[in-house]
C-alpha positions in Angstrom: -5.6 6.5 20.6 -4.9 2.8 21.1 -2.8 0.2 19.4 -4.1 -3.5 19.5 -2.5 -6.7 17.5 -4.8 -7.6 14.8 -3.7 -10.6 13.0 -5.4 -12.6 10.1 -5.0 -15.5 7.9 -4.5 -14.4 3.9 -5.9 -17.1 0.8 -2.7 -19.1 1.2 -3.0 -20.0 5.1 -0.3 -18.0 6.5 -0.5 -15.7 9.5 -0.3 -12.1 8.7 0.6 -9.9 11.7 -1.0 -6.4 12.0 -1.7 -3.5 14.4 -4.8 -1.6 14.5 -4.4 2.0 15.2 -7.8 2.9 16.9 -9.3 6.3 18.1 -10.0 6.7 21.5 -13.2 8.8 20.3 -16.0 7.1 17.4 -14.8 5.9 14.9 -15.5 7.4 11.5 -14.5 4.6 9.6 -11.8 1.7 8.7 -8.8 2.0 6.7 -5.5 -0.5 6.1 -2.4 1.0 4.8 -0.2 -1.1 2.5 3.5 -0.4 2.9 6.3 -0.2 0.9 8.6 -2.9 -1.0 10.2 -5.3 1.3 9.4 -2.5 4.7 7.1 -4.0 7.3 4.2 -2.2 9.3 6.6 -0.8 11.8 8.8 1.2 9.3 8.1 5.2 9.9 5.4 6.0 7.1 3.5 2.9 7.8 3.3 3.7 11.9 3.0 7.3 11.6 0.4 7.8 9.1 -2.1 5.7 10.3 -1.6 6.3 14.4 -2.0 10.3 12.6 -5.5 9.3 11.1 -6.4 7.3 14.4 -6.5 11.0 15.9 -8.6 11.9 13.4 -11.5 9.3 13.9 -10.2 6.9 11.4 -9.2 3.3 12.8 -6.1 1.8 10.3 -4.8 -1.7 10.2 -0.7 -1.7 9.2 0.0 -5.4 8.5 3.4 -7.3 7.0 3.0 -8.9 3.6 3.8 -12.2 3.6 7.2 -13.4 4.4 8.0 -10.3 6.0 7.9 -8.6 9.5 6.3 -11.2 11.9 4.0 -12.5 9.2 4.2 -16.0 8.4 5.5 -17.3 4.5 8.7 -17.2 3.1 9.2 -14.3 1.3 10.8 -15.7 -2.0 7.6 -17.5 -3.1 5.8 -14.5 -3.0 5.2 -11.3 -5.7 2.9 -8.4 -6.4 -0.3 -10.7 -7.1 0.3 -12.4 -3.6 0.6 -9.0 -2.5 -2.6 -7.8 -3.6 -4.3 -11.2 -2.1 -2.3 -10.2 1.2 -4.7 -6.9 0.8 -8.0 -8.6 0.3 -7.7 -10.7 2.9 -6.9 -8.0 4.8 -10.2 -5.8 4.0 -12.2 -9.5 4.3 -10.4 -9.8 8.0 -11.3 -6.2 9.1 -15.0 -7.0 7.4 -15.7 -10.0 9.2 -14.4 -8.7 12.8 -15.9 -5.2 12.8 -17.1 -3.7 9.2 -15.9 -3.2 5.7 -12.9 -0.8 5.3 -13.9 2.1 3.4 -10.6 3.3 2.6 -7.1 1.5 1.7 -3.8 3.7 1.7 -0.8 2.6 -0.3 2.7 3.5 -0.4 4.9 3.0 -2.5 4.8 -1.0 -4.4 2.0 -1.0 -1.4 0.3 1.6 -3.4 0.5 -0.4 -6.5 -1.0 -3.4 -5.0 -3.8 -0.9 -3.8 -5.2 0.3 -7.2 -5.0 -3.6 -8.3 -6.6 -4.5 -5.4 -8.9 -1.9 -5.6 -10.6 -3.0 -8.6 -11.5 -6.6 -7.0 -13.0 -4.8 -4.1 -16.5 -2.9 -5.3 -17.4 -2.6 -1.5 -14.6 -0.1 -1.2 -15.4 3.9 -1.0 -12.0 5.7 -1.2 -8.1 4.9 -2.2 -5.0 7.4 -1.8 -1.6 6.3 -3.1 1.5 7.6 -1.8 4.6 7.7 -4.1 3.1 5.1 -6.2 4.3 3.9 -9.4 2.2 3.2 -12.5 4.0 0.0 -13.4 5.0 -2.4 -11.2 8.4 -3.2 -13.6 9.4 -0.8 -12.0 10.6 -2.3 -9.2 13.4 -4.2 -11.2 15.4 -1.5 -11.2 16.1 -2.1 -7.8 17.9 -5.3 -8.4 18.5 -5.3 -12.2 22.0 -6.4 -12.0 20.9 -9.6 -10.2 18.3 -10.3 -13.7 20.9 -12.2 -15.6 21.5 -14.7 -12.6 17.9 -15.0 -11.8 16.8 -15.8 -15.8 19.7 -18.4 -15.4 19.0 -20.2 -11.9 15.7 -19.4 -11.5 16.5 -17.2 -8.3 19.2 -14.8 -7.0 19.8 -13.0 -3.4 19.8 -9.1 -4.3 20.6 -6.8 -1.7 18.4 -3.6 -1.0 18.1 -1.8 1.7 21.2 -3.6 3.6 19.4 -6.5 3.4 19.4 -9.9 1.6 16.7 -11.2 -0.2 16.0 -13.9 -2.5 14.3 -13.0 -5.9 12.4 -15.8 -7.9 12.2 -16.1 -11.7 8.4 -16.1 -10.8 8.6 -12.6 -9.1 9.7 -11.5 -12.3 7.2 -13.2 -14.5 4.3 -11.9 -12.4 5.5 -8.2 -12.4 5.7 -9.0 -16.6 2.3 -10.3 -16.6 0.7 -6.7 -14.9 -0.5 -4.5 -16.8 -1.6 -1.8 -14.0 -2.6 1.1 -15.9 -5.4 -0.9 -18.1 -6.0 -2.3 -14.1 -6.1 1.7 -12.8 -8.6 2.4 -15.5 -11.3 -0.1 -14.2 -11.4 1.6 -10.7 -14.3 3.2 -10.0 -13.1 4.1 -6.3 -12.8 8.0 -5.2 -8.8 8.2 -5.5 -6.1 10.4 -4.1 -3.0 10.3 -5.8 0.2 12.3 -3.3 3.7 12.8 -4.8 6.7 14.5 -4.5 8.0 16.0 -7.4 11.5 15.4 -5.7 11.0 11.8 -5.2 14.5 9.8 -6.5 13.0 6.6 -6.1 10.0 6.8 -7.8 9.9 9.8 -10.2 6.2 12.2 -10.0 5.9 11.2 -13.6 4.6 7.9 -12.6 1.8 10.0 -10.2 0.9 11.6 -13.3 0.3 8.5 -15.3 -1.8 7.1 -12.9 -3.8 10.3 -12.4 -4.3 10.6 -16.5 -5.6 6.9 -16.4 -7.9 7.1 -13.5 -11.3 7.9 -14.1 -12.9 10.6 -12.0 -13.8 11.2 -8.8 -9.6 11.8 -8.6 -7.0 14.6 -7.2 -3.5 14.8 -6.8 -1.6 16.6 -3.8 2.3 17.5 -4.6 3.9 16.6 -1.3 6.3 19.4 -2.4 10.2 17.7 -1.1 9.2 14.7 0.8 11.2 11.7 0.4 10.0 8.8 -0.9 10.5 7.2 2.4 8.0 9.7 4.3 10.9 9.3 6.6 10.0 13.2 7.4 7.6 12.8 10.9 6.2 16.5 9.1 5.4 15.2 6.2 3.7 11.8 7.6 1.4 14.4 9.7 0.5 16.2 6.5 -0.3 13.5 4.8 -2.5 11.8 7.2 -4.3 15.4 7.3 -4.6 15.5 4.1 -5.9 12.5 3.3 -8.7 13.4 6.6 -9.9 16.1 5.1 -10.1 14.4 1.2 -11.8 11.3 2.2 -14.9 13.5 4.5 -17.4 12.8 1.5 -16.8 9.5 0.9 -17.2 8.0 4.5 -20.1 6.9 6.6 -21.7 9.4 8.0 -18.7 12.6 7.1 -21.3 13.7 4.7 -23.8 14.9 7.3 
């Protein structure tokens, strides 16, 4: 297995840096992994899962989303449309340099942006979500107590994480203006939905929305007491296995 850089430009002209996780064997196919809110490509789930599937055949691009990471942007101007853009450009990157992904994993918000992104990307032969929710409002509870400042200057820096970040007003209004389980309903993309039924972050209940709302092919894997983090090297393994094993029918040549 190999680790290269893999960097590419998204709609808006920034830089986004990646690494692309490649077998030392044939490859069976392309995959990206999206991470989670305001992570990067290098935090555990989004390094060990993919350099997992690299062992398996399976050759996965972890990238930043704008603004975070080494990827170009400011952070603040973006939101979970820009995120999903991020993602196209992404597939359209990996496309143009060596073929068309054929699956896209999401964790998290990353997994969100997935089944949007999914549905703008017929091309596309398989999805699997990882402690996903099934609306993207979700996310304000995260920084709720910074909403009455943000609907009254237009912005606020919220703390998650240990961090700082600065949350627009328009953050807000595009998370308001997604409807994702109307979007999850559109997909006609083979999809894996994996939660933990102890997840505190994100509760399984969200997993079974999305499931309910997807048409079929779908399955679900209970990732029994993961964290939502993945932060579990076990449980990164298992799902990258997992997720080996499931996507087999749906990729170039697994079939045969």
């Amino acid at each position: 297995m190999s680790t290269e850089k893999f960097s590419f430009e998204n709609s808006e002209g920034h830089i986004l840096a990646g690494r692309l996780e490649k077998p030392e064997a044939e490859i069976r196919a392309y995959a990206i992994f999206a991470h989670c809110f305001t992570c990067s490509k290098n935090v555990l789930a989004a390094s060990r899962i993919p350099k997992r599937l690299a062992e398996h055949g399976i050759a996965v691009l972890r990238f930043d989303f704008t603004g975070l990471g080494n990827s170009e942007g400011d952070f603040s101007n973006t939101n979970f449309s820009s995120n999903v853009e991020d993602l196209i450009s992404a597939f359209e990157a990996l496309k143009e340099k060596f073929e068309a992904p054929a699956l896209i994993i999401g964790h998290s918000l990353g997994g969100a942006a997935a089944l949007k992104a999914a549905s703008k990307i017929p091309e596309l032969k398989a999805l699997a979500t990882i402690a996903a929710p099934s609306d993207v409002d979700h996310i304000v509870c995260h920084f709720k107590d910074g909403l009455e400042e943000i609907e009254k200057n237009g912005e606020a820096n919220i703390e998650l994480a240990g961090r700082s970040f600065k949350i627009k007003k328009q953050f807000i209004d595009d998370i308001n203006g997604t409807a994702l389980l109307k979007e999850i309903g559109k997909i006609r993309t083979p999809l894996l939905v994996m939660h933990s039924p102890f997840d505190k972050t994100v509760s399984v209940d969200h997993a079974a929305e999305i499931f309910s709302s997807a048409m079929h092919p779908k399955s679900f894997i209970s990732l029994n007491k993961a964290d939502h983090l993945v932060t579990s090297e076990s449980d990164a393994y298992y799902i990258a296995d997992v997720i080996s094993a499931w996507v087999k029918p749906f990729v170039r040549g697994d079939h045969e």
